[in-house]
C-alpha positions in Angstrom: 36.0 19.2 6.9 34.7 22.8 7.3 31.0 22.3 5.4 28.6 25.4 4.4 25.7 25.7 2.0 24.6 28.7 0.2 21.0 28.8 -1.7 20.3 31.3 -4.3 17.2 31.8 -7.1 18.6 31.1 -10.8 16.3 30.8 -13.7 15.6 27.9 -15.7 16.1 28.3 -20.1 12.1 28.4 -19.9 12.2 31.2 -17.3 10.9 29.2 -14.1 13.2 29.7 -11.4 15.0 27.2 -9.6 16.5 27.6 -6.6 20.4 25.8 -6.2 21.6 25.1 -2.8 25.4 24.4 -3.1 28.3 23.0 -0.6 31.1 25.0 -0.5 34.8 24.3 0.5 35.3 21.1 -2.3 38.6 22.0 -3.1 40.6 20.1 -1.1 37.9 16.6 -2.4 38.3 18.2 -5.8 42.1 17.7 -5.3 42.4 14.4 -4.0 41.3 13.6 -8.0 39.3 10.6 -6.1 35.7 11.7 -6.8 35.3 11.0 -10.6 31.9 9.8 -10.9 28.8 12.4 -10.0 25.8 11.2 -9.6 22.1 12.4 -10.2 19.3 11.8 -8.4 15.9 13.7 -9.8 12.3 13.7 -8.6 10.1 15.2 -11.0 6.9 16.5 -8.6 3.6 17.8 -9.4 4.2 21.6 -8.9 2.4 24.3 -7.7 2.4 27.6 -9.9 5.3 28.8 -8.8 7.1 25.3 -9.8 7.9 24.2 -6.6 6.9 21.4 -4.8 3.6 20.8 -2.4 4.3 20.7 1.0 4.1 17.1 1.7 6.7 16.3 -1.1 8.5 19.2 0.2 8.3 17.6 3.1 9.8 14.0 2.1 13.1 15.8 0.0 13.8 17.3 3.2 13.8 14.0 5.2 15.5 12.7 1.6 17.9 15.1 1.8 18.8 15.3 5.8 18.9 11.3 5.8 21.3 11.0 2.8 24.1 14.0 4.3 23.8 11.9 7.6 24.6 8.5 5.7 27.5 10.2 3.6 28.8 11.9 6.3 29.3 8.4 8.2 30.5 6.8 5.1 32.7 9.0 3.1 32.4 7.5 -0.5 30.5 10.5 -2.1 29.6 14.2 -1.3 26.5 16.0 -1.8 27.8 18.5 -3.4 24.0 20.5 -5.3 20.4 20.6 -4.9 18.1 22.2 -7.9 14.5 22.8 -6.9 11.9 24.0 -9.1 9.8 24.1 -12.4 8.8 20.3 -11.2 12.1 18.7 -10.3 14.5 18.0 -7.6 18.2 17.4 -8.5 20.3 16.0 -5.8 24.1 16.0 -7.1 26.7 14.1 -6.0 30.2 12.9 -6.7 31.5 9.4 -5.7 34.4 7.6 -6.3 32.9 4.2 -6.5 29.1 4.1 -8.2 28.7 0.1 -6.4 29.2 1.1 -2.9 27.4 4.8 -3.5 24.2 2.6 -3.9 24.2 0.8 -0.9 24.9 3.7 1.0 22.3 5.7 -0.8 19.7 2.5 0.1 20.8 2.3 3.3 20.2 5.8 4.0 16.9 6.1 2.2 15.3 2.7 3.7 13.2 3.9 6.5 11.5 6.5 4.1 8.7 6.1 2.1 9.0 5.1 -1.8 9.8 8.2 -3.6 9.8 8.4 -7.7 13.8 9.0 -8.1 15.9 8.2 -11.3 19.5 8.2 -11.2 21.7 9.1 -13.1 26.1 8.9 -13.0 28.8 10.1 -15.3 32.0 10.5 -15.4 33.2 14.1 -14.2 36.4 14.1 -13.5 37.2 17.9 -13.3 34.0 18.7 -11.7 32.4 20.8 -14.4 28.7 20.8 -12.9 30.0 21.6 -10.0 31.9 24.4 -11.6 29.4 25.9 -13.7 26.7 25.5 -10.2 29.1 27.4 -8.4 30.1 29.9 -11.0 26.1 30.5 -11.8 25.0 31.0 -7.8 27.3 31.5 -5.3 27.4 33.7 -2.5 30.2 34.2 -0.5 30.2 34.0 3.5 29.8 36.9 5.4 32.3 37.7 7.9 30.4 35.8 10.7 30.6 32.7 8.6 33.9 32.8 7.7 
């Protein structure tokens, strides 16, 4: 499967801005009709003024985040699919089609880190809607070198 991320500055209702990073090319997952459930899983961090995080906890979402796409990517039950930074909190979003086996690949794949402060979250989202309205709020096209 083709994968590529775009990141781009929204704002937040209370003005902060937050950046989203989103995957693109999830129609042909979106059509499979397989991937109902999307999970949430949030860090709320002690900002700096600008609402991001320090560089230590910057840091940690970054091994976070490369360590979970490597687990997914081995073990296909769920697809990272957003990640919202700023005004204290990190969003990871992703969509599963089973919420047992998501969590022991999301263990397994954050094990050999250290302890972070998540909550999770999952719904049902059949058609994708967060995903939609992400993509419809931030996205950037490839250029023609990405394409």
């Amino acid at each position: 499967m083709k994968e590529r991320w775009w990141s781009a500055p929204t704002e937040a209702e209370n003005g902060s801005t937050i950046i989203v990073t989103g995957r693109d090319y999830m129609d042909e997952i979106i059509a499979k009709g397989k991937f109902n459930y999307r999970v949430t899983v949030s860090w709320d961090y002690q900002a700096l003024p600008s609402g991001m995080p320090d560089d230590a906890d910057a840091g940690l979402m970054e091994k976070a985040t490369d360590a979970m796409l490597a687990e997914f990517k081995k073990d296909k039950v769920a697809y990272m699919t957003g990640i919202y930074t700023g005004d204290g909190r990190r969003d990871w979003v992703f969509y599963t089609q089973n919420l047992n086996i998501f969590g022991r690949v999301f263990n397994r794949a954050l094990e050999p880190l250290e302890q972070m402060p998540l909550l999770i979250e999952a719904e049902s989202d059949p058609d994708w809607e967060e995903y939609r309205e992400m993509r419809e709020i931030s996205y950037i096209a490839p250029d023609d070198e990405e394409k």
